[in-house]
N, CA, C and O atoms as a GROMACS GRO file, in nm:
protein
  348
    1UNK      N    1  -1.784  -0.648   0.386
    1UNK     CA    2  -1.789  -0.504   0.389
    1UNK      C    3  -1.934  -0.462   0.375
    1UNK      O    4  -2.013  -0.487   0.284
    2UNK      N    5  -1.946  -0.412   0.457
    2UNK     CA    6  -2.137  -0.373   0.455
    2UNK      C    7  -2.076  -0.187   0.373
    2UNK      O    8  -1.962  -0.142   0.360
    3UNK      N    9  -2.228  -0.119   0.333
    3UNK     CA   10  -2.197   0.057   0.286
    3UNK      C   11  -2.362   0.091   0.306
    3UNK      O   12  -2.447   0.038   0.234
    4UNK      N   13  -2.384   0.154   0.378
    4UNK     CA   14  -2.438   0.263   0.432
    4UNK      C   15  -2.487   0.379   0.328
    4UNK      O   16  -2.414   0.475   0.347
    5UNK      N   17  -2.587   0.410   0.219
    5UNK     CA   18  -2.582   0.459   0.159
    5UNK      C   19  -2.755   0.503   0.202
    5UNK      O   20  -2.850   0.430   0.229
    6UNK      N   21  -2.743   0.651   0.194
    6UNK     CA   22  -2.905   0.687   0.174
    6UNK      C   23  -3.000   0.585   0.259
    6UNK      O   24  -3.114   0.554   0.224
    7UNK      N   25  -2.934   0.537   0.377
    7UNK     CA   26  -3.072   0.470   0.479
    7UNK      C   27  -3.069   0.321   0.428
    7UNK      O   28  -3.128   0.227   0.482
    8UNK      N   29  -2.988   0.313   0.310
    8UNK     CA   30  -2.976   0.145   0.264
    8UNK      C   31  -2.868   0.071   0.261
    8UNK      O   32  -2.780   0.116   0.188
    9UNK      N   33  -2.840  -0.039   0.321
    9UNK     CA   34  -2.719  -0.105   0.345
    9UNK      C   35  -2.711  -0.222   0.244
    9UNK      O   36  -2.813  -0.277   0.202
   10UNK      N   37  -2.593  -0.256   0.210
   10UNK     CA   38  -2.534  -0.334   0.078
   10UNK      C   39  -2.431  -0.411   0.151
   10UNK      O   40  -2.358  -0.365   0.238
   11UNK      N   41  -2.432  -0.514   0.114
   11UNK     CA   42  -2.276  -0.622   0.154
   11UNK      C   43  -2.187  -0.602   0.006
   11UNK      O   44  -2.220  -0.624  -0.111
   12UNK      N   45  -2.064  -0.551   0.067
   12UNK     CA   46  -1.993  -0.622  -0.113
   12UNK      C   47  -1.881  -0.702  -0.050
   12UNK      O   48  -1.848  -0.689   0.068
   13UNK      N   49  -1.817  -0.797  -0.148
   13UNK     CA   50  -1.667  -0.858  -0.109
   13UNK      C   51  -1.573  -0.780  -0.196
   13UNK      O   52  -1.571  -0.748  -0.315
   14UNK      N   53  -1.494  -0.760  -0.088
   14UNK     CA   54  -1.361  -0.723  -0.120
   14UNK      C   55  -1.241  -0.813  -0.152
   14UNK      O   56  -1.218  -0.903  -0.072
   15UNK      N   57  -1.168  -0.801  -0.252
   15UNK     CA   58  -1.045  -0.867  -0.264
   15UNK      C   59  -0.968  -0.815  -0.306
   15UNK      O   60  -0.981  -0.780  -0.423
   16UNK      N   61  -0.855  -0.785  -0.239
   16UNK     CA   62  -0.698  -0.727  -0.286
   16UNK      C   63  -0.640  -0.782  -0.418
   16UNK      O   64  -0.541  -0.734  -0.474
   17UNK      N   65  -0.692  -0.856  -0.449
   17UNK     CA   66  -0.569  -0.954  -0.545
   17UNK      C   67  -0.678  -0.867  -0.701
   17UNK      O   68  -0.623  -0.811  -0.796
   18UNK      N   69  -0.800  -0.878  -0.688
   18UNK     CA   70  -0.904  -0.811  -0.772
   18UNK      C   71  -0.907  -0.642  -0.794
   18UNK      O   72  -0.912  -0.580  -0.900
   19UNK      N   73  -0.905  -0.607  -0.696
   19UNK     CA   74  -0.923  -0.458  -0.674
   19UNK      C   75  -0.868  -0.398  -0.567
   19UNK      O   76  -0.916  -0.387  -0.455
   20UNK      N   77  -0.704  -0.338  -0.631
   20UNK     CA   78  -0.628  -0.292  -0.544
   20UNK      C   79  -0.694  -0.186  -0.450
   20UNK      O   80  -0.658  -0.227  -0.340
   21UNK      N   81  -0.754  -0.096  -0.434
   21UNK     CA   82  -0.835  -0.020  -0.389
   21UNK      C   83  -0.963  -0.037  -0.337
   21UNK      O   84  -1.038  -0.131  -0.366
   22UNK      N   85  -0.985   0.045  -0.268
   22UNK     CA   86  -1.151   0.023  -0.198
   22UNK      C   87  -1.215   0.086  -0.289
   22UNK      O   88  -1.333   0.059  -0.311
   23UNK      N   89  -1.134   0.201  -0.373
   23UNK     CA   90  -1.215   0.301  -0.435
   23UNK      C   91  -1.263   0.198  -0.585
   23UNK      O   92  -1.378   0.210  -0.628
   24UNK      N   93  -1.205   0.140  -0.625
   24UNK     CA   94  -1.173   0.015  -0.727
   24UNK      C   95  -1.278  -0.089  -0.690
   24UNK      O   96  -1.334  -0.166  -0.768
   25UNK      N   97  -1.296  -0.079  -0.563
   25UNK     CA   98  -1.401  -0.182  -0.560
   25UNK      C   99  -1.565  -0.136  -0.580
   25UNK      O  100  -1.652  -0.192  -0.646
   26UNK      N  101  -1.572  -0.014  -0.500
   26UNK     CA  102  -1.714   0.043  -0.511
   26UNK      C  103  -1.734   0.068  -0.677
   26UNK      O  104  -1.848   0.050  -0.718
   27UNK      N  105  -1.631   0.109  -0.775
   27UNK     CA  106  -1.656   0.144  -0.860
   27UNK      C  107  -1.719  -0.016  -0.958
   27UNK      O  108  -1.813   0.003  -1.034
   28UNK      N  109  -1.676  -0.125  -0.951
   28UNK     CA  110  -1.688  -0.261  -1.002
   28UNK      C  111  -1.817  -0.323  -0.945
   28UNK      O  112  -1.882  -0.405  -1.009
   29UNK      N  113  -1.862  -0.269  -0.788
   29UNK     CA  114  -1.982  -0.248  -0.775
   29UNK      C  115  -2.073  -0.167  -0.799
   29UNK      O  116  -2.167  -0.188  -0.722
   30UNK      N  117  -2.096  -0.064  -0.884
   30UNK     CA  118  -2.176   0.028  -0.957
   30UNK      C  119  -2.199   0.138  -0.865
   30UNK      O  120  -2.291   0.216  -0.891
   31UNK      N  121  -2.113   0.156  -0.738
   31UNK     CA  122  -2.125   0.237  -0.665
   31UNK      C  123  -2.043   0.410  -0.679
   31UNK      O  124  -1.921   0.418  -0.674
   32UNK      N  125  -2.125   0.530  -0.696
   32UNK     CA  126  -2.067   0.585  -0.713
   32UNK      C  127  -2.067   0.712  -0.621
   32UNK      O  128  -2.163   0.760  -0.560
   33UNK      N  129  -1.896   0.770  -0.627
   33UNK     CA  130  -1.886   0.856  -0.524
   33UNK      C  131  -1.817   0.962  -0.549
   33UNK      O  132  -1.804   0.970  -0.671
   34UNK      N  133  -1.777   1.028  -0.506
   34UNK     CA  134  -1.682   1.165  -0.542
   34UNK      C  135  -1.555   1.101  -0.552
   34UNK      O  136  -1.515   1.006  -0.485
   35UNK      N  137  -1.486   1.173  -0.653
   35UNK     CA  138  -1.289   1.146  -0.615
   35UNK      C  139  -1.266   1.242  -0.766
   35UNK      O  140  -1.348   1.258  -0.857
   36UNK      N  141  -1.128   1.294  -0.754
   36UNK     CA  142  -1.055   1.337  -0.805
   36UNK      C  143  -0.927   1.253  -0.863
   36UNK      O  144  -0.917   1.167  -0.951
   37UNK      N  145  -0.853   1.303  -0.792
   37UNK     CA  146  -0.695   1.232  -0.830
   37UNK      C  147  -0.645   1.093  -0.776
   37UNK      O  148  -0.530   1.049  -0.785
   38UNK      N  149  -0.727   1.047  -0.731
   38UNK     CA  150  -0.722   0.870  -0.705
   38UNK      C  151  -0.577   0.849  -0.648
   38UNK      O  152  -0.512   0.745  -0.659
   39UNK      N  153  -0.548   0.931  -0.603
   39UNK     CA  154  -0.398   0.930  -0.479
   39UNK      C  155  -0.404   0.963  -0.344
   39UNK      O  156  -0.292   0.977  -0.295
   40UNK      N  157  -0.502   0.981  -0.262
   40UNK     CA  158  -0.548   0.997  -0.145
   40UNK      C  159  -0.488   1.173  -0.117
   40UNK      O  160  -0.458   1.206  -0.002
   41UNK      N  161  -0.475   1.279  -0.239
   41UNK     CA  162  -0.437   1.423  -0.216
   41UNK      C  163  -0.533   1.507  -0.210
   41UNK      O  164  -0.535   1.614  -0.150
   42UNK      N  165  -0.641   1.444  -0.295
   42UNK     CA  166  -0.808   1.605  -0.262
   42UNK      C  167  -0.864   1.626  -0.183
   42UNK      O  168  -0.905   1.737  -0.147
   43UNK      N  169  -0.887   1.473  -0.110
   43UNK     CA  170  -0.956   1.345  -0.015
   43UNK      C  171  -1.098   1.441  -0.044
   43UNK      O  172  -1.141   1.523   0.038
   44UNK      N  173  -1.165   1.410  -0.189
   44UNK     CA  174  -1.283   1.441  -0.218
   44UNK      C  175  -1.373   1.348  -0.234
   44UNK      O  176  -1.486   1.366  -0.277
   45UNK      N  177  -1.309   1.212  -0.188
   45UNK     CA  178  -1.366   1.055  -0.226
   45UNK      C  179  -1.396   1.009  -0.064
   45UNK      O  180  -1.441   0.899  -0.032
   46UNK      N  181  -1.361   1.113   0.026
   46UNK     CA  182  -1.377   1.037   0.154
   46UNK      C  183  -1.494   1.053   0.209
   46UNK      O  184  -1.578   1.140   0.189
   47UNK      N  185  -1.495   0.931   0.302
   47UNK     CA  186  -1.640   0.818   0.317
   47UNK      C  187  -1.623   0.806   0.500
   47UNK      O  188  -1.513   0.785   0.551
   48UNK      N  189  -1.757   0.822   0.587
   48UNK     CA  190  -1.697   0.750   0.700
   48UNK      C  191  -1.675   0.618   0.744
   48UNK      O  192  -1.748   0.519   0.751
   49UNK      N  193  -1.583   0.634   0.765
   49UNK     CA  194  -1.544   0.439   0.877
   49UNK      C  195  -1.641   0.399   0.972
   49UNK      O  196  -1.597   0.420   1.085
   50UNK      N  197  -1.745   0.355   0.974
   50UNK     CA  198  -1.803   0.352   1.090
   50UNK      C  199  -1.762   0.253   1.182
   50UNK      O  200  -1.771   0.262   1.304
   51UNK      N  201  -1.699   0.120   1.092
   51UNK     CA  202  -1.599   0.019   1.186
   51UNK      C  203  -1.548  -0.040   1.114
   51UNK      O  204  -1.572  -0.027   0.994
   52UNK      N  205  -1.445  -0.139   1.171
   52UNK     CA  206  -1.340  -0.163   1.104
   52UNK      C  207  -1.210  -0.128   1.074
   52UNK      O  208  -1.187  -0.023   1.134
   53UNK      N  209  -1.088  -0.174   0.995
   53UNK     CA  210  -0.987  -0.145   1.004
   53UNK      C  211  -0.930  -0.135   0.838
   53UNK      O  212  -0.919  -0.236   0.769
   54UNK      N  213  -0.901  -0.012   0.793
   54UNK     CA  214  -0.811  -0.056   0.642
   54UNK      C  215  -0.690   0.012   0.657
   54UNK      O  216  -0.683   0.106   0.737
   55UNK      N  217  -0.581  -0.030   0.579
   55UNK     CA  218  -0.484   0.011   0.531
   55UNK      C  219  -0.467   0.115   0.447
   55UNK      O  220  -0.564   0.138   0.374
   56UNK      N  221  -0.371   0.186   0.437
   56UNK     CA  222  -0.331   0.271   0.332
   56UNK      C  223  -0.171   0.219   0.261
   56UNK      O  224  -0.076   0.175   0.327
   57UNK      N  225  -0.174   0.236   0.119
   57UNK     CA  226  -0.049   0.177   0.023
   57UNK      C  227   0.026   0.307   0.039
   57UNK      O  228   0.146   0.287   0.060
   58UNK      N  229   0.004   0.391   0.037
   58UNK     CA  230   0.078   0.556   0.065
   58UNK      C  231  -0.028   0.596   0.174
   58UNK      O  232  -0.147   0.567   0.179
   59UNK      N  233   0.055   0.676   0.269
   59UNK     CA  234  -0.038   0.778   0.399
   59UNK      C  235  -0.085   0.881   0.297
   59UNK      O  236  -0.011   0.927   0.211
   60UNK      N  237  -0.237   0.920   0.314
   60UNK     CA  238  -0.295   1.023   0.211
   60UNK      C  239  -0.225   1.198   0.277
   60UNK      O  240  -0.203   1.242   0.390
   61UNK      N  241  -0.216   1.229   0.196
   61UNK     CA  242  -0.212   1.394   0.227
   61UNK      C  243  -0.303   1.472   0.284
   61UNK      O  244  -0.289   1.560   0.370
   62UNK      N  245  -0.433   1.416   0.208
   62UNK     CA  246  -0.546   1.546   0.216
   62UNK      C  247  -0.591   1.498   0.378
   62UNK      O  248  -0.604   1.387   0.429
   63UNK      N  249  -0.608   1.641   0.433
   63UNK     CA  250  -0.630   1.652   0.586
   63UNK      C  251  -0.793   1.562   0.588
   63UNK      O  252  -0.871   1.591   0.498
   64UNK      N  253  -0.840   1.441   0.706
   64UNK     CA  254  -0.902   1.342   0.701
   64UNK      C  255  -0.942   1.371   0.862
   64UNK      O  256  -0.860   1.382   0.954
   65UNK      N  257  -1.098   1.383   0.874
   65UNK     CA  258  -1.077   1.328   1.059
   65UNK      C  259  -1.054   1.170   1.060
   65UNK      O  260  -1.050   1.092   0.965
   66UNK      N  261  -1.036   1.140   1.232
   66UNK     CA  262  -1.032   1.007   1.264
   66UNK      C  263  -1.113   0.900   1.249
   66UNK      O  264  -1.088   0.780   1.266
   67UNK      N  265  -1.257   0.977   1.201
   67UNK     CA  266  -1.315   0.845   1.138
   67UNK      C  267  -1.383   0.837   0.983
   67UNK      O  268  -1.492   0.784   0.960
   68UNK      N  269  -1.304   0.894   0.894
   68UNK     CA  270  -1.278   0.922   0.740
   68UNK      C  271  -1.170   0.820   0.723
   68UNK      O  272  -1.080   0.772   0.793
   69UNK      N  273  -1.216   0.806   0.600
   69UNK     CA  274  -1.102   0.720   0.484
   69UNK      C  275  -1.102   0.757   0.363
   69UNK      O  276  -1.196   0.825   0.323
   70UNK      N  277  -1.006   0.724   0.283
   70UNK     CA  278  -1.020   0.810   0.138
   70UNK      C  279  -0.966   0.652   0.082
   70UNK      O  280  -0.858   0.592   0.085
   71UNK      N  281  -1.105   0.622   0.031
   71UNK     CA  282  -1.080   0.519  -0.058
   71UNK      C  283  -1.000   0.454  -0.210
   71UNK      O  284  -0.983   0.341  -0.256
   72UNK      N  285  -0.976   0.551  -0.242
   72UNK     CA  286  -0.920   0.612  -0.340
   72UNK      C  287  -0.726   0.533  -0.309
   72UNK      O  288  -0.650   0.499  -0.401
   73UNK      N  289  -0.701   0.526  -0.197
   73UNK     CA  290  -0.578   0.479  -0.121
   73UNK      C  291  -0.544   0.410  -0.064
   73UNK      O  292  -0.427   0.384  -0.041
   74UNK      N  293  -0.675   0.339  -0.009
   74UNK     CA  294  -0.670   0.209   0.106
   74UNK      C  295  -0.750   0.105   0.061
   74UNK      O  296  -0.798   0.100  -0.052
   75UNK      N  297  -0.771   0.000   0.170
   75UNK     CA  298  -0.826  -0.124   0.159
   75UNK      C  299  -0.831  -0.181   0.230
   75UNK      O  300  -0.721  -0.216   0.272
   76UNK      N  301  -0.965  -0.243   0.308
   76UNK     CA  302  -0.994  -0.311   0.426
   76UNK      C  303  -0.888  -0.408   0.472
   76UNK      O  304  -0.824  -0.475   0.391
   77UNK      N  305  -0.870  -0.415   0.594
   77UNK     CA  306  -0.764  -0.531   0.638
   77UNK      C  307  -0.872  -0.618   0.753
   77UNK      O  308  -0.836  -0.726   0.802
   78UNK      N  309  -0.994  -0.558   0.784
   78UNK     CA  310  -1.082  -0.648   0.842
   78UNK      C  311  -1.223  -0.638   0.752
   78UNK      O  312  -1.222  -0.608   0.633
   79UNK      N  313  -1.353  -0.671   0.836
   79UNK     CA  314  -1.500  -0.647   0.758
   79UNK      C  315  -1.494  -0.550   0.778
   79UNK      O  316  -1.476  -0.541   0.899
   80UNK      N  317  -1.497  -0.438   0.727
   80UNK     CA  318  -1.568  -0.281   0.788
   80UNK      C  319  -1.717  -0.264   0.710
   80UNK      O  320  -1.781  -0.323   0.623
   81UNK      N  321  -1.730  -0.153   0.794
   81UNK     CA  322  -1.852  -0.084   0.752
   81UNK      C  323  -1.826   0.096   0.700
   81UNK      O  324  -1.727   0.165   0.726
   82UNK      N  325  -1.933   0.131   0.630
   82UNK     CA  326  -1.872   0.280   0.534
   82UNK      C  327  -1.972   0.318   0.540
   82UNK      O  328  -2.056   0.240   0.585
   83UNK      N  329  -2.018   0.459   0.500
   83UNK     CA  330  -2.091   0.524   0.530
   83UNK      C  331  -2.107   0.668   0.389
   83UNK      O  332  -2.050   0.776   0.406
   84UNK      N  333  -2.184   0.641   0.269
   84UNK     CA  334  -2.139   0.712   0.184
   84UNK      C  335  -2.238   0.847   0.221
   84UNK      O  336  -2.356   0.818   0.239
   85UNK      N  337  -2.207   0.977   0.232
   85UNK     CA  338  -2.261   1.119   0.305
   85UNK      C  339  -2.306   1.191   0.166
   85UNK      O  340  -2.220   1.239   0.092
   86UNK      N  341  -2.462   1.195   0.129
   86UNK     CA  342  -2.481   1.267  -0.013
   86UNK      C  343  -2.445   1.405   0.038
   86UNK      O  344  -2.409   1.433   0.153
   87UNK      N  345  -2.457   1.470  -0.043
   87UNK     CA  346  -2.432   1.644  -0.013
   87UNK      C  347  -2.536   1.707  -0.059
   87UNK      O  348  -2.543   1.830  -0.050
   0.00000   0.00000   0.00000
């Protein structure tokens, strides 16, 4: 999983069995981002996909374009790449 942050790119590994979540994972990597209710409903944690493929354990609620993810809910099912957007 490469992340896209501020012009600087990071590799982390992901593992399901470790960190049910993507959002679970950035956090164990000292990475930090917006989120609320850690159920994919504010989608105040969402990040772009720039490639790649993840899953969702529940379909999120909060309205998402097509290349957003709300980490907070999912978890890579290939390498992706992310893209964290300061404000």
């Amino acid at each position: 999983m490469t992340l896209h942050q501020q012009g600087l790119s990071t590799a982390l590994e992901f593992s399901s069995e470790t960190h049910p979540s993507l959002l679970e994972t950035l956090e164990r990597s000292k990475i930090q981002i917006e989120y609320q209710c850690r159920e994919g409903y504010c989608g105040s944690c969402r990040l772009r996909l720039v490639k790649g493929k993840v899953c969702y354990r529940n379909e999120p609620l909060a309205f998402i374009q097509a290349d957003e993810i709300l980490p907070c809910s999912c978890h890579p099912v290939s390498d992706i790449e992310i893209e964290i957007c300061t404000k």
